[in-house]
N, CA, C and O of each residue as an XYZ file, in Angstrom:
416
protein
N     119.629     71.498    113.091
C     120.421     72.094    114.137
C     120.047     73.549    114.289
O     118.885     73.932    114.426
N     121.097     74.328    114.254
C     120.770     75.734    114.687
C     119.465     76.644    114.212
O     118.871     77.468    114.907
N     119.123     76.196    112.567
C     118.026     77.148    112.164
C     116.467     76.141    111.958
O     115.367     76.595    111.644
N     116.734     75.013    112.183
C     115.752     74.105    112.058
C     114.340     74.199    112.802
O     114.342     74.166    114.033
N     113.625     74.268    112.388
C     112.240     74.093    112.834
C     111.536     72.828    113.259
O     111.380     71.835    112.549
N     110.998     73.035    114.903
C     110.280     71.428    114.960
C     108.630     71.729    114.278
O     108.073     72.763    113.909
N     108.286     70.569    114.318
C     107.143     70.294    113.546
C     106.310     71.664    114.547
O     106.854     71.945    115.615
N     105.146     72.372    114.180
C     104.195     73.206    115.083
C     104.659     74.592    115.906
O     104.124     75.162    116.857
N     105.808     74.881    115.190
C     106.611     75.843    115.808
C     106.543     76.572    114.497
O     106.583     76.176    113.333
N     106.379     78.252    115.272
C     106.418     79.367    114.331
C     107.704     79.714    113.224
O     108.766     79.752    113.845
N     107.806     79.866    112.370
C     109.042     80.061    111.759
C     109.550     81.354    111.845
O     108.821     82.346    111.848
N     111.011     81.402    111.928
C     111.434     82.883    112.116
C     111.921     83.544    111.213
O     112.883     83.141    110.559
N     111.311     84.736    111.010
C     111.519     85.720    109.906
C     113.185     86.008    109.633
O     113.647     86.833    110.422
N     113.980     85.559    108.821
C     115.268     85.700    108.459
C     115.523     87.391    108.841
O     114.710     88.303    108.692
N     117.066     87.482    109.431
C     117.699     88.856    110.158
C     117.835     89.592    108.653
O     117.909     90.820    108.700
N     117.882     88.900    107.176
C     118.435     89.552    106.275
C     117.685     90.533    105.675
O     118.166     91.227    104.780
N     116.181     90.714    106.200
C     115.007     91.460    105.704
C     115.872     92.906    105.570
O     116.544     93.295    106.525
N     115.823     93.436    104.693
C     116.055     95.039    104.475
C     115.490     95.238    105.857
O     114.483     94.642    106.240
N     116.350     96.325    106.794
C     115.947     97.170    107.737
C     114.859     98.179    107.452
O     113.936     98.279    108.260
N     114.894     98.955    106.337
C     114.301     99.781    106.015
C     112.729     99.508    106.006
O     111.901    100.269    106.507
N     112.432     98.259    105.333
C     111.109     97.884    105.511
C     109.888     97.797    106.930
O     108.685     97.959    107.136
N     111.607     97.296    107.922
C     110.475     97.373    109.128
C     109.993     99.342    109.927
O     110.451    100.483    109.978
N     108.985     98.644    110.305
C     108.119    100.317    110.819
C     109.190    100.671    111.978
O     109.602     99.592    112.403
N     109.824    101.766    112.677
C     110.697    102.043    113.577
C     109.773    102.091    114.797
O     110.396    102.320    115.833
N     108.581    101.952    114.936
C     107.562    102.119    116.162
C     107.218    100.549    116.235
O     107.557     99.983    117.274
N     106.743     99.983    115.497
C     106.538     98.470    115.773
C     107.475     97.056    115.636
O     107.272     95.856    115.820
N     108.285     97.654    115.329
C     109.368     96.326    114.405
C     109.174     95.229    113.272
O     109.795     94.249    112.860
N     107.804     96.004    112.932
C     106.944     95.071    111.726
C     106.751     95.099    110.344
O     105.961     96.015    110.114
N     107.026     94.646    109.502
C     107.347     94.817    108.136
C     106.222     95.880    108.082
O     105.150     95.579    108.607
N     106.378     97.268    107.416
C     105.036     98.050    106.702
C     104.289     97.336    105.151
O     104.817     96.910    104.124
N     103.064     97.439    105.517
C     101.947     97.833    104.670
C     101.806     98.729    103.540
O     101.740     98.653    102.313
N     101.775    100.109    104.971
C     100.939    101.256    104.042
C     102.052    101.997    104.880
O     101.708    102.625    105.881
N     103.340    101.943    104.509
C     104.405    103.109    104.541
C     104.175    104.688    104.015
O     104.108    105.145    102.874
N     104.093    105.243    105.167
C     103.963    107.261    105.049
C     105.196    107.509    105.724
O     105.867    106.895    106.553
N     105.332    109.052    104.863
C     106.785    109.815    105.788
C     106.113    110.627    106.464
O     104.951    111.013    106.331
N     107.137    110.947    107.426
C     106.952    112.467    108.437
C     107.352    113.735    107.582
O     107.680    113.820    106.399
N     107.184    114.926    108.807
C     107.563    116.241    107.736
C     109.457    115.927    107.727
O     110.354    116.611    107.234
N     109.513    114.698    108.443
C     111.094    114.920    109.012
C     111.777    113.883    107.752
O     112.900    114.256    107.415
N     111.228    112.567    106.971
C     111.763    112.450    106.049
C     111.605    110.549    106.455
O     111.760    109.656    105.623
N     111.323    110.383    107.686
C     111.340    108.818    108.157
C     110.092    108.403    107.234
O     109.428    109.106    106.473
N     110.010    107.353    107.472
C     109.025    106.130    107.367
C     108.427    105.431    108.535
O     109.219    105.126    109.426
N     107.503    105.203    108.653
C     106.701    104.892    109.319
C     105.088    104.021    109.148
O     104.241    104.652    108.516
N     104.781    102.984    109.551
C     103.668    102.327    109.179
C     102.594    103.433    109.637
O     102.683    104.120    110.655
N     101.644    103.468    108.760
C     100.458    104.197    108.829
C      99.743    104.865    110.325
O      99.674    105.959    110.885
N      99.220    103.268    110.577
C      98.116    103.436    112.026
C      99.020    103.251    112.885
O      98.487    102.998    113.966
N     100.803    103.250    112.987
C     101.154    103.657    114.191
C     101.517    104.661    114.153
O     101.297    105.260    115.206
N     102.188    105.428    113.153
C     102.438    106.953    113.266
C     101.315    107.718    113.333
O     101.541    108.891    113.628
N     100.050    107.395    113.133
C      98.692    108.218    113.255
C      98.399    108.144    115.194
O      98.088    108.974    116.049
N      98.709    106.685    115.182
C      98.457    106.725    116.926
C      99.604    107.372    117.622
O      99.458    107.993    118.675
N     100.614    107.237    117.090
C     101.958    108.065    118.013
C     101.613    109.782    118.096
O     101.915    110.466    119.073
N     100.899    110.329    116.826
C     101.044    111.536    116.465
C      99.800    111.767    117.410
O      99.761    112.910    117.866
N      98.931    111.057    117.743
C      97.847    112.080    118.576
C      98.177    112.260    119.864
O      97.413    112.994    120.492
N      99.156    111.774    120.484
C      99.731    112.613    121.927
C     101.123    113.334    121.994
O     101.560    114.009    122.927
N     101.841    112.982    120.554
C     103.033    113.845    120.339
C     103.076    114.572    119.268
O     102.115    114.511    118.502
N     104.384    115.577    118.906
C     104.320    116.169    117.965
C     106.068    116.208    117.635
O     106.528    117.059    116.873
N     106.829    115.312    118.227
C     108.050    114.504    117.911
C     108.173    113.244    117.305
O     107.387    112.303    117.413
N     109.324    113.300    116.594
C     109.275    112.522    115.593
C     109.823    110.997    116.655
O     110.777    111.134    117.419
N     109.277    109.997    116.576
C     109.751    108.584    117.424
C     111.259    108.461    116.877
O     111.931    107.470    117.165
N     111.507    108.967    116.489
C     112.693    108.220    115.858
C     114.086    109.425    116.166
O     115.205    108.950    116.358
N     113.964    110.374    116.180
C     114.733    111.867    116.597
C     114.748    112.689    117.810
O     115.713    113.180    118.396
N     113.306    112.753    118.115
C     112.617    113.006    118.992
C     112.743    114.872    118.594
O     112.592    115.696    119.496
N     112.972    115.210    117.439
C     112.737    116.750    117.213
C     111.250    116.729    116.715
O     110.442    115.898    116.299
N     111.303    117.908    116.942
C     109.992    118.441    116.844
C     109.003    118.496    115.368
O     109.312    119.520    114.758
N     108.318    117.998    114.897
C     107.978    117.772    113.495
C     107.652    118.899    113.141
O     107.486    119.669    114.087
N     107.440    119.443    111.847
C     107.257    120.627    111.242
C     105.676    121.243    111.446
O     105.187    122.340    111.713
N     104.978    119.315    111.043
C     103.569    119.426    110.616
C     103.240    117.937    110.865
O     104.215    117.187    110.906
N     101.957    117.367    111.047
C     101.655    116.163    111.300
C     101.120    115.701    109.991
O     100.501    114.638    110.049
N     101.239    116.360    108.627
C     101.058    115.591    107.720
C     101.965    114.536    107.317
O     103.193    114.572    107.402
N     100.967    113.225    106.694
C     101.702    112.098    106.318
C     101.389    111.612    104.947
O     100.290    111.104    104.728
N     102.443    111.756    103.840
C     102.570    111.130    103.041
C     102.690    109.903    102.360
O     103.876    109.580    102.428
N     102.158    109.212    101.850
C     102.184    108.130    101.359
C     103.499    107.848    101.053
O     103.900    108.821    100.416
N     104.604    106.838    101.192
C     105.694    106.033    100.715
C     105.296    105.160     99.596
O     105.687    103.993     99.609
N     104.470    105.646     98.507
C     104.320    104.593     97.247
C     105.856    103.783     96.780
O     105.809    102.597     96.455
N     106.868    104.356     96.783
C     108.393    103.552     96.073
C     108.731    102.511     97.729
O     108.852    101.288     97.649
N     108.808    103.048     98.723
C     108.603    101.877     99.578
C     107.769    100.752     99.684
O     108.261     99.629     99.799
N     106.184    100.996     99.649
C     105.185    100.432     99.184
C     105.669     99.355     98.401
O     105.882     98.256     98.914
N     105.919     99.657     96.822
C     106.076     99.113     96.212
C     107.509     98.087     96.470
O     107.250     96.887     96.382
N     108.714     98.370     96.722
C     109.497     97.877     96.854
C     109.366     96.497     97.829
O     110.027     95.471     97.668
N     108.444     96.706     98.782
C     108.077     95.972    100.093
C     107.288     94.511     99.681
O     107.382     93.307     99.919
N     106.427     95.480     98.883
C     105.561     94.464     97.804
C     106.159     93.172     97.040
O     105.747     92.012     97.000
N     107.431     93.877     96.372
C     107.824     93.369     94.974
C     108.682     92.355     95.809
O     108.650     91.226     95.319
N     109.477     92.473     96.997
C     109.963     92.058     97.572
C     109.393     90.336     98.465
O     109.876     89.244     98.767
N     108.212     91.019     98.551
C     106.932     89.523     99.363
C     106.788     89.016     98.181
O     106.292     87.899     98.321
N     106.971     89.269     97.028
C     106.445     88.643     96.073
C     107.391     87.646     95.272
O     107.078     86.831     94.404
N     108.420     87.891     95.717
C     109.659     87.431     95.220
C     110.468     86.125     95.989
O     111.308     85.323     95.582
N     109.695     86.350     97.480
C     110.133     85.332     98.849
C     109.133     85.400     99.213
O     108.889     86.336     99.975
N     107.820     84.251     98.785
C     106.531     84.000     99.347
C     106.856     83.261    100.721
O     106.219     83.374    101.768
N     108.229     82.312    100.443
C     107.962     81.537    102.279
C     108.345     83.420    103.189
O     107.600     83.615    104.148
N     109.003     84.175    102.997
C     108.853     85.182    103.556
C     107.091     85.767    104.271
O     106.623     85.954    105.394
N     106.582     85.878    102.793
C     105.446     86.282    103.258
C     104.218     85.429    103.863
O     103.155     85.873    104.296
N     104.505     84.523    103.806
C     103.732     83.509    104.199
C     104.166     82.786    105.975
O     103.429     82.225    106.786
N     105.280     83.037    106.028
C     105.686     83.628    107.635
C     104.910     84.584    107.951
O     103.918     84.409    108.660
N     105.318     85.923    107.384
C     104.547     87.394    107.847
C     103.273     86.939    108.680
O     103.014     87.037    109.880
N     102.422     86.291    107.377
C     100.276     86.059    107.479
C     100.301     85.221    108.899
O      99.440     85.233    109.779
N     101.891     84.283    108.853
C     101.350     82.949    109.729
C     101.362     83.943    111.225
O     100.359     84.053    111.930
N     102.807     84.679    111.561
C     102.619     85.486    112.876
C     101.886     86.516    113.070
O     101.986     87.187    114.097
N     100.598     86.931    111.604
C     100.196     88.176    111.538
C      98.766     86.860    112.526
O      98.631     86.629    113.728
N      98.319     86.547    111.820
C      96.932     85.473    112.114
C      97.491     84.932    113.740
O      96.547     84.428    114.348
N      98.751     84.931    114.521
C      98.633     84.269    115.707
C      98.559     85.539    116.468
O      97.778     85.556    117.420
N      99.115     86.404    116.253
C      98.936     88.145    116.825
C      97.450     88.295    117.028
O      97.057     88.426    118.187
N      96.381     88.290    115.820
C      95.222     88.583    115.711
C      94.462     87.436    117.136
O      93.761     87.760    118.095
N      95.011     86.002    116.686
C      94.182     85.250    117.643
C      94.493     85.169    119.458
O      94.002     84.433    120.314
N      95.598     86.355    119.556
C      96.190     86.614    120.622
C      95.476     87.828    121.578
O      95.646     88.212    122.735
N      94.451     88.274    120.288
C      94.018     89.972    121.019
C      94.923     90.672    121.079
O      94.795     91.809    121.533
Protein backbone atom coordinates (compact mmCIF):
# COMPACT_ATOMS: atom_id res chain seq x y z
CA UNK A 1 0.00 0.00 0.00
CA UNK A 2 1.20 3.41 0.78
CA UNK A 3 5.14 2.82 0.91
CA UNK A 4 5.32 -0.22 -1.37
CA UNK A 5 7.32 -0.49 -4.34
CA UNK A 6 6.24 -2.02 -7.80
CA UNK A 7 8.64 -4.27 -9.33
CA UNK A 8 11.23 -1.58 -11.69
CA UNK A 9 10.43 1.45 -9.84
CA UNK A 10 13.04 3.64 -8.10
CA UNK A 11 12.96 3.41 -4.37
CA UNK A 12 12.46 6.41 -2.24
CA UNK A 13 14.95 7.70 0.01
CA UNK A 14 13.14 7.64 3.60
CA UNK A 15 12.04 11.61 4.94
CA UNK A 16 13.97 10.37 8.23
CA UNK A 17 17.56 11.06 6.70
CA UNK A 18 19.21 13.65 9.14
CA UNK A 19 18.53 17.07 7.41
CA UNK A 20 21.85 18.10 8.07
CA UNK A 21 23.42 15.65 5.70
CA UNK A 22 21.66 16.93 2.71
CA UNK A 23 23.77 19.84 0.66
CA UNK A 24 21.31 23.16 1.04
CA UNK A 25 22.11 23.95 -2.86
CA UNK A 26 21.29 20.49 -4.23
CA UNK A 27 19.06 18.52 -1.87
CA UNK A 28 21.59 15.66 -2.08
CA UNK A 29 23.14 13.70 0.55
CA UNK A 30 27.05 15.27 0.70
CA UNK A 31 30.19 13.49 -0.15
CA UNK A 32 32.86 15.87 0.42
CA UNK A 33 31.08 18.33 2.97
CA UNK A 34 33.09 22.00 3.36
CA UNK A 35 31.95 25.05 5.47
CA UNK A 36 31.67 28.66 4.47
CA UNK A 37 33.43 31.59 6.31
CA UNK A 38 29.66 31.78 7.59
CA UNK A 39 29.63 28.32 9.43
CA UNK A 40 27.05 26.25 6.81
CA UNK A 41 27.79 23.16 5.06
CA UNK A 42 27.75 22.67 1.81
CA UNK A 43 28.70 19.88 -0.85
CA UNK A 44 32.00 20.68 -2.39
CA UNK A 45 31.52 21.23 -6.36
CA UNK A 46 28.35 23.07 -5.64
CA UNK A 47 29.53 25.62 -3.30
CA UNK A 48 32.73 25.98 -5.59
CA UNK A 49 30.19 26.54 -8.59
CA UNK A 50 27.82 28.86 -6.54
CA UNK A 51 30.95 30.84 -5.28
CA UNK A 52 32.27 31.77 -8.79
CA UNK A 53 29.40 34.26 -9.59
CA UNK A 54 28.57 35.11 -5.91
CA UNK A 55 30.08 36.11 -2.84
CA UNK A 56 26.74 35.36 -0.61
CA UNK A 57 26.20 32.75 1.31
CA UNK A 58 23.00 30.44 -0.57
CA UNK A 59 21.64 29.89 2.45
CA UNK A 60 21.57 33.71 4.28
CA UNK A 61 22.28 35.49 1.48
CA UNK A 62 24.95 37.77 3.69
CA UNK A 63 27.85 38.50 2.44
CA UNK A 64 30.74 35.87 3.12
CA UNK A 65 33.83 37.01 4.83
CA UNK A 66 36.14 35.00 2.38
CA UNK A 67 35.54 32.24 -0.23
CA UNK A 68 37.62 29.84 1.61
CA UNK A 69 36.27 26.30 2.13
CA UNK A 70 36.99 23.99 4.69
CA UNK A 71 36.73 20.54 4.80
CA UNK A 72 33.66 19.10 7.17
CA UNK A 73 35.80 15.88 8.17
CA UNK A 74 33.13 15.16 11.55
CA UNK A 75 30.28 15.56 8.93
CA UNK A 76 32.17 13.51 6.44
CA UNK A 77 32.54 11.06 8.73
CA UNK A 78 29.23 10.97 10.38
CA UNK A 79 27.55 10.74 6.74
CA UNK A 80 29.81 7.85 6.14
CA UNK A 81 29.26 5.91 9.35
CA UNK A 82 25.75 6.52 8.78
CA UNK A 83 25.66 4.73 4.83
CA UNK A 84 27.36 2.23 6.47
CA UNK A 85 25.02 1.37 8.99
CA UNK A 86 21.73 1.53 6.36
CA UNK A 87 23.31 -0.01 3.18
CA UNK A 88 19.55 -0.34 1.60
CA UNK A 89 19.98 3.54 2.27
CA UNK A 90 23.03 3.69 0.37
CA UNK A 91 22.38 1.51 -2.15
CA UNK A 92 19.22 3.71 -3.06
CA UNK A 93 21.69 6.78 -3.06
CA UNK A 94 24.20 4.68 -6.13
CA UNK A 95 20.75 3.40 -7.66
CA UNK A 96 19.38 7.36 -8.26
CA UNK A 97 23.06 8.50 -8.38
CA UNK A 98 23.72 5.91 -11.72
CA UNK A 99 20.02 7.03 -13.24
CA UNK A 100 21.05 10.92 -12.82
CA UNK A 101 24.43 10.04 -14.55
CA UNK A 102 22.51 8.01 -17.41
CA UNK A 103 20.15 11.04 -17.66
CA UNK A 104 23.04 13.67 -18.61
Amino acid sequence: MGNQQTKGSTPEIPQSIIQTFYCPISQEIMKDPVMTADGHSYEKKNIEKWLTNNNKSPLTGEVLTNKALIPNHSLRSTIKDFLSKNPIIKEQLDIQEAIKISQG
